[in-house]
Every structure is written in structure tokens, then in C-alpha cells.
C-alpha positions as protocol buffer text, in pm:
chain_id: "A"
residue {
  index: 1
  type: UNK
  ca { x: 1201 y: -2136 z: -1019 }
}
residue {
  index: 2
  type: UNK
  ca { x: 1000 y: -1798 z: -1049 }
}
residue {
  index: 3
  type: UNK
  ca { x: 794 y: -1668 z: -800 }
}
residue {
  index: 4
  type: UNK
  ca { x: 564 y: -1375 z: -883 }
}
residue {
  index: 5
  type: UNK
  ca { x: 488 y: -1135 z: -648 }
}
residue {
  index: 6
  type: UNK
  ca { x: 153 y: -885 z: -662 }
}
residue {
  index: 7
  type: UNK
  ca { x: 81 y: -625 z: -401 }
}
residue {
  index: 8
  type: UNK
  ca { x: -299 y: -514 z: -363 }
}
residue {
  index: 9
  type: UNK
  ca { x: -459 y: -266 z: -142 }
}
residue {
  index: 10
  type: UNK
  ca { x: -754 y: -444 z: 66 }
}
residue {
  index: 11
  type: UNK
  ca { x: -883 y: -121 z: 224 }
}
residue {
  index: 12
  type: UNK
  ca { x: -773 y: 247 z: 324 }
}
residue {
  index: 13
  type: UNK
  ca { x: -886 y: 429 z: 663 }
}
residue {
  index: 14
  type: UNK
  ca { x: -901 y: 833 z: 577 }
}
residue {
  index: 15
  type: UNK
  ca { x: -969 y: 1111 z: 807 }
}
residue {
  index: 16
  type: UNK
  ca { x: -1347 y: 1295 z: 660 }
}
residue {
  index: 17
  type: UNK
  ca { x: -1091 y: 1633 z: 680 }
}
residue {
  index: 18
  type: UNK
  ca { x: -769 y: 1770 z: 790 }
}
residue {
  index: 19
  type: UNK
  ca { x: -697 y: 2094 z: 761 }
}
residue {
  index: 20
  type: UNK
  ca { x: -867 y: 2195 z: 404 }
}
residue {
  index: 21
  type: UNK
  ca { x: -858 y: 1840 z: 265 }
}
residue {
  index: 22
  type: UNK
  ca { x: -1083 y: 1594 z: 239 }
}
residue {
  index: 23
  type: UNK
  ca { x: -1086 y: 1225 z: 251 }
}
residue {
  index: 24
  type: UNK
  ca { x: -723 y: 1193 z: 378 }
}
residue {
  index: 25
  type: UNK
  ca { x: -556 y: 841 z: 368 }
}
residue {
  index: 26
  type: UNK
  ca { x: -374 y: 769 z: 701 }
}
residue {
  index: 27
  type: UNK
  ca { x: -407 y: 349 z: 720 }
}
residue {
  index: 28
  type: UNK
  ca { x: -386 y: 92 z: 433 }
}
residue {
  index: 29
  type: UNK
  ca { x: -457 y: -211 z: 445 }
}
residue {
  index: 30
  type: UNK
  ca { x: -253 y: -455 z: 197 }
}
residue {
  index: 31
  type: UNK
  ca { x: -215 y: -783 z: 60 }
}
residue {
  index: 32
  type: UNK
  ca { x: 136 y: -921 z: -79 }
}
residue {
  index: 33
  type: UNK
  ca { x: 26 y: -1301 z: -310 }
}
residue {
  index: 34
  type: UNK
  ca { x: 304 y: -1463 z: -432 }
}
residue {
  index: 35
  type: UNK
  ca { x: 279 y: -1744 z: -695 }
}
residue {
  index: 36
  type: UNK
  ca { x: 538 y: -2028 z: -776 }
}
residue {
  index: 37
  type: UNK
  ca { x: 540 y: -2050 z: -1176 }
}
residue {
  index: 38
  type: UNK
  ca { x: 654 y: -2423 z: -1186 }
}
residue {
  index: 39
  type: UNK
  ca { x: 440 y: -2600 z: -954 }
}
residue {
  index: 40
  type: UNK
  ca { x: 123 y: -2276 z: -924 }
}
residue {
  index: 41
  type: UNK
  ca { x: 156 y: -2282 z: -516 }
}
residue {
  index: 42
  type: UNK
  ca { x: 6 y: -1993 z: -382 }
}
residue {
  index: 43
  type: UNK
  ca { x: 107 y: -1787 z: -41 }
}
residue {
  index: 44
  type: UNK
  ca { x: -34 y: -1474 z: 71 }
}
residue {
  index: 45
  type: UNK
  ca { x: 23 y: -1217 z: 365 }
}
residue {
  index: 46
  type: UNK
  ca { x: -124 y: -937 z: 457 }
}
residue {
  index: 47
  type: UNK
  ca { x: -45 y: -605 z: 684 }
}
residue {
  index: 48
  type: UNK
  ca { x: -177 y: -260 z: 795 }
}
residue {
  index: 49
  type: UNK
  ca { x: 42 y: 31 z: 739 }
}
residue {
  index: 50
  type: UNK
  ca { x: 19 y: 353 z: 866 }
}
residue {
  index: 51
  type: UNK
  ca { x: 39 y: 650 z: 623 }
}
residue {
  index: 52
  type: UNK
  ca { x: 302 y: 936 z: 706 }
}
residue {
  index: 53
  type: UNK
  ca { x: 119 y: 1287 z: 661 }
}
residue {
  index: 54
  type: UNK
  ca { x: 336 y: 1560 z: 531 }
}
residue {
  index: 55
  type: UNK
  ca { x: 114 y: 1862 z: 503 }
}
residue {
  index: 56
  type: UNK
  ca { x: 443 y: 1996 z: 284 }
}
residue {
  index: 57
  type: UNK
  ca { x: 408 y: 1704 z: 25 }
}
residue {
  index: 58
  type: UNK
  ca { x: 141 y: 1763 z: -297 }
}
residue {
  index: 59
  type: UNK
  ca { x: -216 y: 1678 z: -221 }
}
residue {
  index: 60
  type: UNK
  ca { x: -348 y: 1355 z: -375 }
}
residue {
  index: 61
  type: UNK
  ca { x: -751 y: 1384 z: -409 }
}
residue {
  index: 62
  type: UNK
  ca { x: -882 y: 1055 z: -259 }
}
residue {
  index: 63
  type: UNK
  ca { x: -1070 y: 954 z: -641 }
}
residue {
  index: 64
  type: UNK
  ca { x: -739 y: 1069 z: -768 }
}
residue {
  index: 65
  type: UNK
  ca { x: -514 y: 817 z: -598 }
}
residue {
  index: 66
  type: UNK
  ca { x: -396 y: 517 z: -794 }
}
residue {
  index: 67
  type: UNK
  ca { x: -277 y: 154 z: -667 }
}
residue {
  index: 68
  type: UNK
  ca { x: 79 y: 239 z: -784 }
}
residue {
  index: 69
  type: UNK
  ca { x: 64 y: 502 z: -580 }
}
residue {
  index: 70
  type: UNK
  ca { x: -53 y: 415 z: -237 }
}
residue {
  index: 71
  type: UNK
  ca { x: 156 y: 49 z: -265 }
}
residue {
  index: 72
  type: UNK
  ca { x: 481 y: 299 z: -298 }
}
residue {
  index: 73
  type: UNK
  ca { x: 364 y: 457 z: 51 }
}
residue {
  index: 74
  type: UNK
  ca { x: 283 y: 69 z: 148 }
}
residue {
  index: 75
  type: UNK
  ca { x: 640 y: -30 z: 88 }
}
residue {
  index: 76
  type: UNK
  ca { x: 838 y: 332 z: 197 }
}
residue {
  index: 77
  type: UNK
  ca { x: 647 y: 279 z: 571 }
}
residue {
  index: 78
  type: UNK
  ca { x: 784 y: -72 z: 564 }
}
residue {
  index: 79
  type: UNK
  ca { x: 1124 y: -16 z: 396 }
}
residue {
  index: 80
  type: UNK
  ca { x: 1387 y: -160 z: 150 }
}
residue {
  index: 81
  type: UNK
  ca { x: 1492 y: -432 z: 377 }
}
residue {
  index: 82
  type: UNK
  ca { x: 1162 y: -549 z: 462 }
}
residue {
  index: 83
  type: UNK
  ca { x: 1030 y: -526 z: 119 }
}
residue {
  index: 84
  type: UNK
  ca { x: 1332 y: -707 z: -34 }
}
residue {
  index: 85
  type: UNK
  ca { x: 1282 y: -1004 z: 219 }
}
């Protein structure tokens, strides 16, 4: 049995500006839908993660940012373990 698993990003919360940026992500809000292949049962879960600021870390441009990219900060703030489960 295979279960397929898509993350989505329902919203993001940004500061208007921090220091010299603009538009700076600090919540998400995500989705996690999992589908069973064999029988097409559907689950789905949601959360709200906080985003970790590191003013040393490159600047993403809020119309820069890409899905890929703010799911990997969804799934470092809720770590391997969690994640995995």
C-alpha cells in the first residue's frame, strides 16, 4: 500500500519591515494531505509554524520565495522525527 504525501503552504504572516527588509515571513501556515493509492482515502492535517529569523542567513525577497522553500523551513521548525512520523 502507498500513501502519498503533499505539503502545501495555506498562508504566511510577515512583518511590513525589519531592519532594511521588507515583507519578512515569521508564521506559516501549512497543510500535510496524504492519499492511500489502493483504496483513494484521503487524510489531511494542518499546523502553524513559526519561522526562525537569522539576520546572518541570505535574504529571500517575499515574491522571490518558492513553496520548496518555505515547506523546508516548515519541516526544519518541526524536525526529522516529527516529519518522519
Amino acid at each position: 500500500m502507498a500513501v502519498n504525501l503533499t505539503w502545501g503552504v495555506a498562508a504566511m504572516e510577515c512583518f511590513s519591515h525589519l531592519g532594511t527588509y521588507q515583507d519578512v515571513v515569521f508564521k506559516v501556515s501549512w497543510t500535510l494531505t496524504a492519499v492511500n493509492d489502493e483504496t483513494g482515502a484521503t487524510a489531511t492535517t494542518q499546523g502553524l509554524e513559526s519561522v526562525a529569523i537569522d539576520p546572518s542567513a541570505p535574504f529571500t525577497p517575499y515574491a522571490d520565495l518558492t513553496e520548496d522553500q518555505v515547506i523546508g523551513w516548515v519541516k526544519s521548525g518541526l524536525g526529522t522525527e516529527l516529519v518522519d512520523q
